[in-house]
C-alpha positions, 0 to 999 in steps of 0.5 A: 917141395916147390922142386918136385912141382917144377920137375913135373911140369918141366917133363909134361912140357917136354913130352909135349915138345917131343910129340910135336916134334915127332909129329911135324917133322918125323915121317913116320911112313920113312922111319918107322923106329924113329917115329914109334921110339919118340911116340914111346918117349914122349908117352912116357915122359909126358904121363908122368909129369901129368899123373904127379899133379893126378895122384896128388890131388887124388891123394889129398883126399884120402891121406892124413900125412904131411904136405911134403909126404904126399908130394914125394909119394905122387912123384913115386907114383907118377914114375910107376904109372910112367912105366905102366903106360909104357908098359901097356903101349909096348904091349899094343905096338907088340899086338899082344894086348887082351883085356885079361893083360891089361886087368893083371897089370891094373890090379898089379899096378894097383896092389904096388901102390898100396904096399908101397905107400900104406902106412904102416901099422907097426907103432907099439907102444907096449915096449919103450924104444931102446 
């Protein structure tokens, strides 16, 4: 369980590396691909190693689950909201951004989560199980 911890702490540092690095060395002016490919990266890297520790805390509050449940749910979530973000950045470097986009992805984003990770309601205890 303490692996998932580390995992993400391990990708929040690296993200951090990779946007130090890009922004100390990298002229973005002398190569444009390079330095948005590495602004990309390290977005997505470092908001999913940050959002693990965000959905957990958030998920503490509102689930009745097992500790090791809840960490491997966030870890799920923080990988979706990896590609959300990337997602959403792909779609301002591109200049196709309007709030209506962002909205659809939002409740997208949103309405994954709830099917992914509800609980479901399927326990009937009317039939043995054979």
């Amino acid at each position: 369980m303490y692996l998932y911890h580390i995992a993400s702490l391990i990708k929040l540092l690296l993200g951090l590396l990779i946007m130090l690095i890009t922004y100390t060395s990298i002229n973005v002016y002398e190569d444009p691909m390079i330095g948005i490919t590495l602004g990309m990266l390290w977005l997505f890297i470092a908001s999913r190693g940050a959002s693990f520790y965000l959905f957990l805390a958030i998920q503490k509050f509102f689930r009745e689950v097992s500790q090791e449940r809840l960490v491997k749910d966030s870890y799920k979530l923080s990988l979706l909201f990896g590609i959300y973000v990337l997602i959403n950045a792909l779609f301002l470097l591109l200049w196709y951004r309007s709030k209506i986009l962002w909205l659809i992805l939002l409740v997208g984003f949103i309405i994954l989560q709830v099917i992914l990770f509800s609980e479901p309601n399927t326990k009937n205890d009317d039939f043995p199980n054979i």
